[in-house]
N, CA, C and O atoms as a GROMACS GRO file, in nm:
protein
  344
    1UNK      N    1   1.257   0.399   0.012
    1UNK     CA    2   1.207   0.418   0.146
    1UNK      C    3   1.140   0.287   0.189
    1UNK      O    4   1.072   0.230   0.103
    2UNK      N    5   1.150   0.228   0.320
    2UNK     CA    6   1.077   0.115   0.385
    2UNK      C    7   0.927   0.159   0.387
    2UNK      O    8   0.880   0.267   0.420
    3UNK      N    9   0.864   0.044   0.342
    3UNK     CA   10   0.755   0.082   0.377
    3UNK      C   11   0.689   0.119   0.543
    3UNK      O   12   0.568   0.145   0.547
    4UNK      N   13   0.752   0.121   0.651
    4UNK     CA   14   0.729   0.172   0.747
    4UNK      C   15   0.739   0.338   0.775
    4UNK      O   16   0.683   0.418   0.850
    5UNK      N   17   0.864   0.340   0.652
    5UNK     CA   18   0.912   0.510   0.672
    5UNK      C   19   0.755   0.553   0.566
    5UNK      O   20   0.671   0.629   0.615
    6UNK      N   21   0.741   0.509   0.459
    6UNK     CA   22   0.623   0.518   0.413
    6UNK      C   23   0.519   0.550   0.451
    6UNK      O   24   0.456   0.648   0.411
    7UNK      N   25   0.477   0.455   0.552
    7UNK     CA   26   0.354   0.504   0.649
    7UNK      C   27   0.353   0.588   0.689
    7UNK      O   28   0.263   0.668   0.666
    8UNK      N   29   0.488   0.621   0.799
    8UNK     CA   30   0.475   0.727   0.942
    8UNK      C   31   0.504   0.852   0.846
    8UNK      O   32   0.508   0.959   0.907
    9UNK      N   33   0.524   0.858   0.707
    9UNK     CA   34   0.532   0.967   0.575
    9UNK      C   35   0.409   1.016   0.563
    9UNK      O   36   0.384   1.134   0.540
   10UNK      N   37   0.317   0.917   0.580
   10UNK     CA   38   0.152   0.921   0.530
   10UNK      C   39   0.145   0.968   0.655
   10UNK      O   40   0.160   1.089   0.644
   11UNK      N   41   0.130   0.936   0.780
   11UNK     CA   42   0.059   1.020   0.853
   11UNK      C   43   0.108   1.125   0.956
   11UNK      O   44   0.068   1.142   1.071
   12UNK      N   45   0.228   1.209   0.871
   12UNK     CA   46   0.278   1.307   0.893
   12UNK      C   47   0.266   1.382   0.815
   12UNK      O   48   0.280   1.496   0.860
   13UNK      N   49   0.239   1.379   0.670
   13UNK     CA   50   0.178   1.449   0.591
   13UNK      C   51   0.021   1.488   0.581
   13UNK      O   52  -0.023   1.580   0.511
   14UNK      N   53  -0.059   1.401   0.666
   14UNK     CA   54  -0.184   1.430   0.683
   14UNK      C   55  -0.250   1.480   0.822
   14UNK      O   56  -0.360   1.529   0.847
   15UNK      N   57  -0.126   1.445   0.912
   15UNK     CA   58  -0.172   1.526   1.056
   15UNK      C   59  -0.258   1.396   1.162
   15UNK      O   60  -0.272   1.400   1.284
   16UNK      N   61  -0.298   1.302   1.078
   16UNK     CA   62  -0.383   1.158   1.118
   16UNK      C   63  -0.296   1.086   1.300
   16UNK      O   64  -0.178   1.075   1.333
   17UNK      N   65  -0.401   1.059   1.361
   17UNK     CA   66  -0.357   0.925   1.462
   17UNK      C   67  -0.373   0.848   1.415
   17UNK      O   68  -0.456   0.843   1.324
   18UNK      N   69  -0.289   0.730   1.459
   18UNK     CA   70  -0.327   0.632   1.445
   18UNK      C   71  -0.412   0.582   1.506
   18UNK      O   72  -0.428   0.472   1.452
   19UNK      N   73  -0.486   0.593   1.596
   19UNK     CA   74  -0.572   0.536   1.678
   19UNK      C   75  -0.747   0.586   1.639
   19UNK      O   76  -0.851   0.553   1.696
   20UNK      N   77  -0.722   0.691   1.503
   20UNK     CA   78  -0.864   0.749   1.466
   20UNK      C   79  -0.871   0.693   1.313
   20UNK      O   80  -0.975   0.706   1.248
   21UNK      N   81  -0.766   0.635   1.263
   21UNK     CA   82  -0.740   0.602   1.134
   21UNK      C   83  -0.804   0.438   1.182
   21UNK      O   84  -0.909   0.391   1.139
   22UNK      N   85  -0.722   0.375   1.270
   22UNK     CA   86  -0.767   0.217   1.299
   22UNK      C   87  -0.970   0.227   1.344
   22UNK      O   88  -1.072   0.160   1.329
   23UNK      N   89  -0.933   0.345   1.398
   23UNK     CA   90  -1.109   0.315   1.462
   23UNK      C   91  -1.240   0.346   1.319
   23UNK      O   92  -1.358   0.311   1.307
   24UNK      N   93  -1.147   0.428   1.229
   24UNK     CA   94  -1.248   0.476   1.120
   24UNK      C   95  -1.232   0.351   1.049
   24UNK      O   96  -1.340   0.306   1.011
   25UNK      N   97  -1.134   0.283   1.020
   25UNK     CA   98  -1.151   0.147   0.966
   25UNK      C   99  -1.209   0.018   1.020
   25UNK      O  100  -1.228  -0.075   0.941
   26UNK      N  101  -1.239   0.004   1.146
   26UNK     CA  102  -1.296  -0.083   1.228
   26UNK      C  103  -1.261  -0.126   1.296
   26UNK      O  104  -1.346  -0.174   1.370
   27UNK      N  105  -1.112  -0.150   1.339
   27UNK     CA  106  -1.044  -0.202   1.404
   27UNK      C  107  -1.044  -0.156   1.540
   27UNK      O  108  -1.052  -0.033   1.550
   28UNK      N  109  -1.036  -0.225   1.654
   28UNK     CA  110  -1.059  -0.222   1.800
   28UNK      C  111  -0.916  -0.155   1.854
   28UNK      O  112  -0.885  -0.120   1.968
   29UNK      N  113  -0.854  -0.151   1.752
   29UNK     CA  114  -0.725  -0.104   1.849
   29UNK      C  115  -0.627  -0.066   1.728
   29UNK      O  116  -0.591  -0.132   1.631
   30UNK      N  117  -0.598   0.063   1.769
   30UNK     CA  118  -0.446   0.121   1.673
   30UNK      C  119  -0.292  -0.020   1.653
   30UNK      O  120  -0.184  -0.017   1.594
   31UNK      N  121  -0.374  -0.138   1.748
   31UNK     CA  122  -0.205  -0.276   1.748
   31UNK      C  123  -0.194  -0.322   1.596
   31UNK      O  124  -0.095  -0.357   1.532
   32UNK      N  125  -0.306  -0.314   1.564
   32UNK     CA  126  -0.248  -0.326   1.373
   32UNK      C  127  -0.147  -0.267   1.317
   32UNK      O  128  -0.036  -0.302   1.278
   33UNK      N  129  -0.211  -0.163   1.322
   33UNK     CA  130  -0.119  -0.064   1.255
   33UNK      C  131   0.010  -0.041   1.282
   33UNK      O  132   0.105  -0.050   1.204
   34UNK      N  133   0.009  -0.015   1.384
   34UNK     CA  134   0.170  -0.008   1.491
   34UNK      C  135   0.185  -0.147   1.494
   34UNK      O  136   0.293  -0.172   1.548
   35UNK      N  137   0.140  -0.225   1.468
   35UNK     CA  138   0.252  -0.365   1.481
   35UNK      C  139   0.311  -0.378   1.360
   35UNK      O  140   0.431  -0.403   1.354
   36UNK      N  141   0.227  -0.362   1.236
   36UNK     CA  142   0.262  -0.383   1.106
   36UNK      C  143   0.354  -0.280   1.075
   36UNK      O  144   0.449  -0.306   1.001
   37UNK      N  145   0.338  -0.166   1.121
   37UNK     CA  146   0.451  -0.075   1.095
   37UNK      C  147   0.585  -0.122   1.140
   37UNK      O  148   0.684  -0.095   1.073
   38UNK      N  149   0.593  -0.187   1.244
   38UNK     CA  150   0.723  -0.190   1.345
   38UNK      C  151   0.764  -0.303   1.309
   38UNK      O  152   0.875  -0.323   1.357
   39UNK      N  153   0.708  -0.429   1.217
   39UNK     CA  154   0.775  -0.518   1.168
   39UNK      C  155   0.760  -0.499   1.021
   39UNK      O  156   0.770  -0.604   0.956
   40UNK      N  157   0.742  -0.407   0.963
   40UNK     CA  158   0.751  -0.446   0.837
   40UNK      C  159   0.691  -0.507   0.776
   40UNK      O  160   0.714  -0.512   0.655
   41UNK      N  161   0.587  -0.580   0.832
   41UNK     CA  162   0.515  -0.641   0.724
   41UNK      C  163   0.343  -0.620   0.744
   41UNK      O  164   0.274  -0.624   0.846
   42UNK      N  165   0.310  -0.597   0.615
   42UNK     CA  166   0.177  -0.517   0.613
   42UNK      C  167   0.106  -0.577   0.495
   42UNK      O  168   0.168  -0.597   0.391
   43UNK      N  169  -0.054  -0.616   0.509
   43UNK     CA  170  -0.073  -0.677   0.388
   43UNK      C  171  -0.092  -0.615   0.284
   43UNK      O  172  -0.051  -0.501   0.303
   44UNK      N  173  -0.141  -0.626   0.159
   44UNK     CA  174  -0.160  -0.529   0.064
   44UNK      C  175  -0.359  -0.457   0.108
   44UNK      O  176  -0.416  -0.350   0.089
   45UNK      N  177  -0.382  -0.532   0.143
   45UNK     CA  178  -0.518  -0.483   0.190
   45UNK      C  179  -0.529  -0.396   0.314
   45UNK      O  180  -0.611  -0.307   0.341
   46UNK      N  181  -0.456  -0.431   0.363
   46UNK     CA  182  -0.428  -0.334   0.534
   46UNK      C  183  -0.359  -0.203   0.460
   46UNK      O  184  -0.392  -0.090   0.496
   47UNK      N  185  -0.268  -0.222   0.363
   47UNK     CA  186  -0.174  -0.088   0.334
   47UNK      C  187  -0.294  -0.017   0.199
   47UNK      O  188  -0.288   0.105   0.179
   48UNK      N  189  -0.380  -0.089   0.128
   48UNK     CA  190  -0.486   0.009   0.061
   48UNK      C  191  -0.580   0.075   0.155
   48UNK      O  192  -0.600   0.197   0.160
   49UNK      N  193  -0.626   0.006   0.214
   49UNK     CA  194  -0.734   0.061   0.325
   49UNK      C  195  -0.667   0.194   0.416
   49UNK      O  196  -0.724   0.300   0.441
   50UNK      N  197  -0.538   0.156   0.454
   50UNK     CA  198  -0.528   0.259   0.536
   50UNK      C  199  -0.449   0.380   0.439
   50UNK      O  200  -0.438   0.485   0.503
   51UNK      N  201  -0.409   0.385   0.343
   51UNK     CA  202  -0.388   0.457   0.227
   51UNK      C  203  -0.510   0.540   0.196
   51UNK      O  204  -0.516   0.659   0.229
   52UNK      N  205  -0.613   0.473   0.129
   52UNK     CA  206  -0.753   0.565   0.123
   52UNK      C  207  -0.836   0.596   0.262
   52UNK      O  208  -0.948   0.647   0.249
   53UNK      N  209  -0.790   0.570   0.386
   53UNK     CA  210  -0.840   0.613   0.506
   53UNK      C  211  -0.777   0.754   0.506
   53UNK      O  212  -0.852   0.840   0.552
   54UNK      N  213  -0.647   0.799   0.461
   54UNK     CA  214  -0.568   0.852   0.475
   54UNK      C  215  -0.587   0.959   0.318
   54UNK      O  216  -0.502   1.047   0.304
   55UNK      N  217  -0.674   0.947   0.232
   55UNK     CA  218  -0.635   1.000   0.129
   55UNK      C  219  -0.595   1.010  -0.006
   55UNK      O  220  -0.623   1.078  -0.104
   56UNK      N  221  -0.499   0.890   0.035
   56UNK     CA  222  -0.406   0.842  -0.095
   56UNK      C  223  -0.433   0.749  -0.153
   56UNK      O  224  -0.539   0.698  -0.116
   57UNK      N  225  -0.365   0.684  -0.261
   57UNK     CA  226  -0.367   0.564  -0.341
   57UNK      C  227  -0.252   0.510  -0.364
   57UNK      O  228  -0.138   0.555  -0.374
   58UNK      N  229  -0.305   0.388  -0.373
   58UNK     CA  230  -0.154   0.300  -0.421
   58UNK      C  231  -0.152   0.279  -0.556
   58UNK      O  232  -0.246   0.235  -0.622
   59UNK      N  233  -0.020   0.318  -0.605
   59UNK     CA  234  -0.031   0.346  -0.734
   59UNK      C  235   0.074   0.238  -0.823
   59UNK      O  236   0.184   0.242  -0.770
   60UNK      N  237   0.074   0.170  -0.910
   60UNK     CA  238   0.212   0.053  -0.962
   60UNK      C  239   0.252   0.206  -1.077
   60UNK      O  240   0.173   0.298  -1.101
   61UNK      N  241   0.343   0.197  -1.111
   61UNK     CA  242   0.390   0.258  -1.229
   61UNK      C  243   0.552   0.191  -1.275
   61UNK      O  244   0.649   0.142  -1.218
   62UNK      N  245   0.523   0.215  -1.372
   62UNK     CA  246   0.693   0.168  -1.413
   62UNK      C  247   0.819   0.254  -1.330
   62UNK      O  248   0.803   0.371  -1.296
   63UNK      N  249   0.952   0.176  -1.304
   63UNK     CA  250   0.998   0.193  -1.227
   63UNK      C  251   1.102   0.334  -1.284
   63UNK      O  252   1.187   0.404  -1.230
   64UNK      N  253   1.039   0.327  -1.426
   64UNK     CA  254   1.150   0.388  -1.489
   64UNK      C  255   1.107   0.580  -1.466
   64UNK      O  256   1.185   0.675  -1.457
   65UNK      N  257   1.033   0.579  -1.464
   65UNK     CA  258   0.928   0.690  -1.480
   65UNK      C  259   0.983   0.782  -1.298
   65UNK      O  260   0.943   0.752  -1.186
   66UNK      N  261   1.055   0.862  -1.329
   66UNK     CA  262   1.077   0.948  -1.177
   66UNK      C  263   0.970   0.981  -1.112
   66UNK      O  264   0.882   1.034  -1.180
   67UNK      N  265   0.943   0.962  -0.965
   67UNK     CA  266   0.836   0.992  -0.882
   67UNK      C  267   0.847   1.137  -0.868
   67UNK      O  268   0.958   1.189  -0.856
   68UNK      N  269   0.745   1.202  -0.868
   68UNK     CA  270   0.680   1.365  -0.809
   68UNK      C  271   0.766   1.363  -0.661
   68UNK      O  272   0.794   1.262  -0.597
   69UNK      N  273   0.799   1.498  -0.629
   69UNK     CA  274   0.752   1.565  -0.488
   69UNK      C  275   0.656   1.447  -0.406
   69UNK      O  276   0.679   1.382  -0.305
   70UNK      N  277   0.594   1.449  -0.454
   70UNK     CA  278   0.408   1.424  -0.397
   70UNK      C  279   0.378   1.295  -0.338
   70UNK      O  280   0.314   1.257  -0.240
   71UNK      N  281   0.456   1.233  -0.448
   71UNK     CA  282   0.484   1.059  -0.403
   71UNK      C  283   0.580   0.987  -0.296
   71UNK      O  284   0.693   1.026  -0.266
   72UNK      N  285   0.525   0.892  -0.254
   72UNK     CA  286   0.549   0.839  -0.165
   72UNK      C  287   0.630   0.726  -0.225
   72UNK      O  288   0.562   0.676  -0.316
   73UNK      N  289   0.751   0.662  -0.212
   73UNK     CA  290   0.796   0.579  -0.304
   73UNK      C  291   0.843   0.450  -0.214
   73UNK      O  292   0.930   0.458  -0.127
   74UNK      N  293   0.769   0.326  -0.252
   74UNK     CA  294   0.802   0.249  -0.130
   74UNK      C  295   0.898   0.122  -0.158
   74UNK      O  296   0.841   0.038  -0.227
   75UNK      N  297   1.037   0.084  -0.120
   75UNK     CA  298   1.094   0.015  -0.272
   75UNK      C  299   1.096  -0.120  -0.187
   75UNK      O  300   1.098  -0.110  -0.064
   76UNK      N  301   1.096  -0.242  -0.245
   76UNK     CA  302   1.100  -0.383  -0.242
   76UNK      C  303   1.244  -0.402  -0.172
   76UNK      O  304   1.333  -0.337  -0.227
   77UNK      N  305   1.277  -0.466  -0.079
   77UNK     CA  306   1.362  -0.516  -0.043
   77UNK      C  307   1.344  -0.633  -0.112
   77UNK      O  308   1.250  -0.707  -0.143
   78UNK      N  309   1.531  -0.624  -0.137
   78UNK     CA  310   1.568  -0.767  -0.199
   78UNK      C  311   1.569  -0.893  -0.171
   78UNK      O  312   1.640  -0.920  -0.074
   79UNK      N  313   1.505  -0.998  -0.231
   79UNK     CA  314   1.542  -1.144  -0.176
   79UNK      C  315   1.636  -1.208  -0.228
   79UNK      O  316   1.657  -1.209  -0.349
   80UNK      N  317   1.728  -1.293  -0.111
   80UNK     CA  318   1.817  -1.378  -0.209
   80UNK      C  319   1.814  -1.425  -0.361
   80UNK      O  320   1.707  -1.483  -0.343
   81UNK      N  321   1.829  -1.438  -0.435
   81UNK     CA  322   1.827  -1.483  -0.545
   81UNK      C  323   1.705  -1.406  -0.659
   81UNK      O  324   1.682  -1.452  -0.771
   82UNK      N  325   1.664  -1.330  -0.623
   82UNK     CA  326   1.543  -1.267  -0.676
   82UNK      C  327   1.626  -1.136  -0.756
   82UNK      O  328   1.737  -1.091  -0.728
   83UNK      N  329   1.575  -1.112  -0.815
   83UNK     CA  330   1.619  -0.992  -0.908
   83UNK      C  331   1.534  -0.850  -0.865
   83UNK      O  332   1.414  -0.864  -0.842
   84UNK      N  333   1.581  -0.740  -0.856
   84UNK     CA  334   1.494  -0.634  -0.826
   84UNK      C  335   1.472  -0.541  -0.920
   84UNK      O  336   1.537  -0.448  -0.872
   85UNK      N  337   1.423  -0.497  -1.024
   85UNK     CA  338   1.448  -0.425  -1.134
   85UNK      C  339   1.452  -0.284  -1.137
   85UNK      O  340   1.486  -0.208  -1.228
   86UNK      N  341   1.392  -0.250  -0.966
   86UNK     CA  342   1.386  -0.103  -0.936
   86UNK      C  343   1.515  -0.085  -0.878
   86UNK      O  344   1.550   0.026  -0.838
   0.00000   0.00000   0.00000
């Protein structure tokens, strides 16, 4: 799953706005969130914060190990020449 489908996963499973999730975190405006969602790119600190705003955790585990129901599974797009092991 993209990590965008990821997100809008997270806050469809929790019932959350975005605009009460950005304001409980500090942010002046839900354009974070919805921008980072809509391009794809999100930092790792923006995606913990709004993870435990939300509930959850970000979790590493080996790739080998099948995810729960429960989990949210967010996979690496490939880069040229890069190897992906998941």
């Amino acid at each position: 799953m993209k990590i965008s489908e990821g997100i809008k996963e997270l806050f469809s499973r929790t019932g959350a706005k975005q605009k009460d999730v950005a304001a409980n975190l500090g942010y002046k405006s839900p354009a974070i969130i919805s921008n980072a969602i809509a391009r794809e790119n999100i930092t790792l600190d923006v995606l913990v914060r709004l993870c435990e705003a939300l509930n959850y955790n970000v979790v590493l585990r080996p790739s080998v190990i099948k995810a729960s129901e429960t989990e949210i599974v967010i996979d690496i797009p490939k880069k040229d020449g890069v190897k992906n092991n998941g």
